[in-house]
N, C-alpha and C positions, 0 to 999 in steps of 0.2 A: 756334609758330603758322606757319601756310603764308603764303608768299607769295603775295599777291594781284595776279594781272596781270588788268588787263580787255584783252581783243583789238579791234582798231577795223580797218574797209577798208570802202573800197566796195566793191559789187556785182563781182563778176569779178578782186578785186585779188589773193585768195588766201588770203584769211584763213580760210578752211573749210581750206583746207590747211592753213598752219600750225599751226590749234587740231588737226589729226587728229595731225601729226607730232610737237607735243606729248604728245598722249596718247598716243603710240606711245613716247615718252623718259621719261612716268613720271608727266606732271602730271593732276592730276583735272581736269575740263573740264565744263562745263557754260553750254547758251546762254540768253540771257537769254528770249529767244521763249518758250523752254519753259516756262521760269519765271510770264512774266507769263501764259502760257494756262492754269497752272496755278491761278493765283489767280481767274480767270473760270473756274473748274469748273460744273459745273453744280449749284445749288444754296448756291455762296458765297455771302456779306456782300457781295463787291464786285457781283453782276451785280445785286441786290436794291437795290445805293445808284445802280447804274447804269442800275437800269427806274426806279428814283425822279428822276431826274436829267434824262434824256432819254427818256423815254418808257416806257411797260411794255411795249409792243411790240418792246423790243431785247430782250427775252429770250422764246424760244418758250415756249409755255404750256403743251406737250405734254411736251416733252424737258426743260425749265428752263436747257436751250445758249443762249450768248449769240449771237444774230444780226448778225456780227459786220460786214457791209457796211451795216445797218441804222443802226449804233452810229456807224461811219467817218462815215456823208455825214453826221448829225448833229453829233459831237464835232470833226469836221475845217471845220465852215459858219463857221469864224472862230475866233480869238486864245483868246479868251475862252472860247468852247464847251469847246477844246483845253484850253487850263489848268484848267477845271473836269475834264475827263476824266482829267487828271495829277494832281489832287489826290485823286479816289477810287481811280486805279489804282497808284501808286507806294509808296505805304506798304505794305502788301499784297504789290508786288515788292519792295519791300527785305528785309520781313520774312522773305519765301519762302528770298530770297538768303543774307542771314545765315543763317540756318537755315542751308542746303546748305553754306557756309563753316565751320561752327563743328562740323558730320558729318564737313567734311575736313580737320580742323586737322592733323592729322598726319603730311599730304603736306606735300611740298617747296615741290609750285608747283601754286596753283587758279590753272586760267585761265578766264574769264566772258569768254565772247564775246557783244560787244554791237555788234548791226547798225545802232543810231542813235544813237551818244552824245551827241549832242546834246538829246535829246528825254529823258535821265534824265541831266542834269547833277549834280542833288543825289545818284545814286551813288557818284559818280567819288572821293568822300570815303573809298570802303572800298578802292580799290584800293592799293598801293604803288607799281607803274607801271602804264602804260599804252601800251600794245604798239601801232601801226599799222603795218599791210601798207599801203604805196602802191602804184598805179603808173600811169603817164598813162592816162588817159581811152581816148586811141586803140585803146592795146594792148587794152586792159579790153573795147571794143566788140569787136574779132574776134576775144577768145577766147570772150565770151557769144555770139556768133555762130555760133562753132562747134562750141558746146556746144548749139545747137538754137533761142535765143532770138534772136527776131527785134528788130532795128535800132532798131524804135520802140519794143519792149517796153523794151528796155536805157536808150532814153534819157528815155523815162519813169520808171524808176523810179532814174537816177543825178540825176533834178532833184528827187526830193525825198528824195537824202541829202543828207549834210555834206559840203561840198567838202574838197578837199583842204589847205587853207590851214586850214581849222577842226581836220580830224586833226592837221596839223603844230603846231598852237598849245597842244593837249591832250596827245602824246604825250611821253613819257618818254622812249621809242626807234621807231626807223622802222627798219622793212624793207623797201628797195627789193625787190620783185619784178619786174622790167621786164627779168630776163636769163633764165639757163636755168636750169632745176628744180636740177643741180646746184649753182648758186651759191645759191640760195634752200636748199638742204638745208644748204648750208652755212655760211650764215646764221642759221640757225635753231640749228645745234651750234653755234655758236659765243653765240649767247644761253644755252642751255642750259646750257651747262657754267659760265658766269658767275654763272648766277640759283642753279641748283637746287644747284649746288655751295656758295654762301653760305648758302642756306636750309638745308640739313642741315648745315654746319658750325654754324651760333646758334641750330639746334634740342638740339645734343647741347651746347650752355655751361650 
């Protein structure tokens, strides 16, 4: 069986990079976003439990696409809305997930990169580690910065990830990103040759 790593960072910390350099060293890679967009297809069980739910108005009547800022200001108007949203939608992503794990059992190293681990804790059960990319806040603001996202866009949407202290409490291993591309490439060989070197050697016992 593959090793299951799920990937964790906020916004701007690198973790798109890492999952790429990954897939460039040999591991299958797939993001959880996909996954869960996949399960609102148009036409699923879940957007039909989720016009039951919150209204038949979150799914257009023309296309059967889930109306998915329709769905946000409702499932997000409180704790509870939320946790009903996570009880139709998570089964569904798991399911999708296993699926796509048990396609790549024959790789070395799956990595599921997941943008809110916090928000699918009851996954974190499939993983064997859990990878986080850090790196201070600051730096993270003038690199989205000069990638084109504006000041207020960045720190909008780093208030409502996971802070940093919540990555550190979930991860297995942390990847400082905070220096030059080369120590970060070289951080990443040096996970690699660790992980996927183990995984092929207890896939061939």
């Amino acid at each position: 069986m593959a090793r299951v790593v799920f990937l964790c960072g906020g916004i701007a910390s690198g973790k798109s990079t890492v999952s790429r350099e990954l897939a460039a060293r040999g591991a299958r890679c797939v993001d959880l976003d996909v996954l869960s967009r996949e399960s609102t297809r148009a036409g699923s069980v879940v957007n039909e439990r989720l016009a039951q739910a919150f209204g038949h108005d979150v799914v257009d009547d023309n296309t059967g696409e889930l109306r998915r800022d329709v769905l946000a200001r409702r499932a997000f108007a409180s704790p509870e809305r939320t946790r009903e949203l996570e009880a139709i939608t998570h089964p569904a992503i798991r399911e999708l997930l296993e699926q796509w794990l048990l396609s790549h059992a024959d790789a070395a190293v799956c990595v599921v990169e997941v943008p809110l681990p916090d928000r699918v804790e009851d996954l974190l059960s499939l993983a064997d580690e859990v990878l986080c990319v850090t790196c201070p806040v600051e730096l993270r603001r003038v690199r989205a910065i000069a990638r084109g996202m504006s000041a207020e866009d960045f720190d909008a949407r780093v208030a409502r990830q996971p802070s940093d202290d919540y990555l550190a409490s979930i991860a297995t291993t942390v990847i400082d990103n905070s220096s030059s591309n080369e120590h970060l490439h070289a951080r990443i060989d040096e996970w690699w040759q660790t992980r996927a070197g183990s995984s092929l050697s207890h896939a061939a016992e």
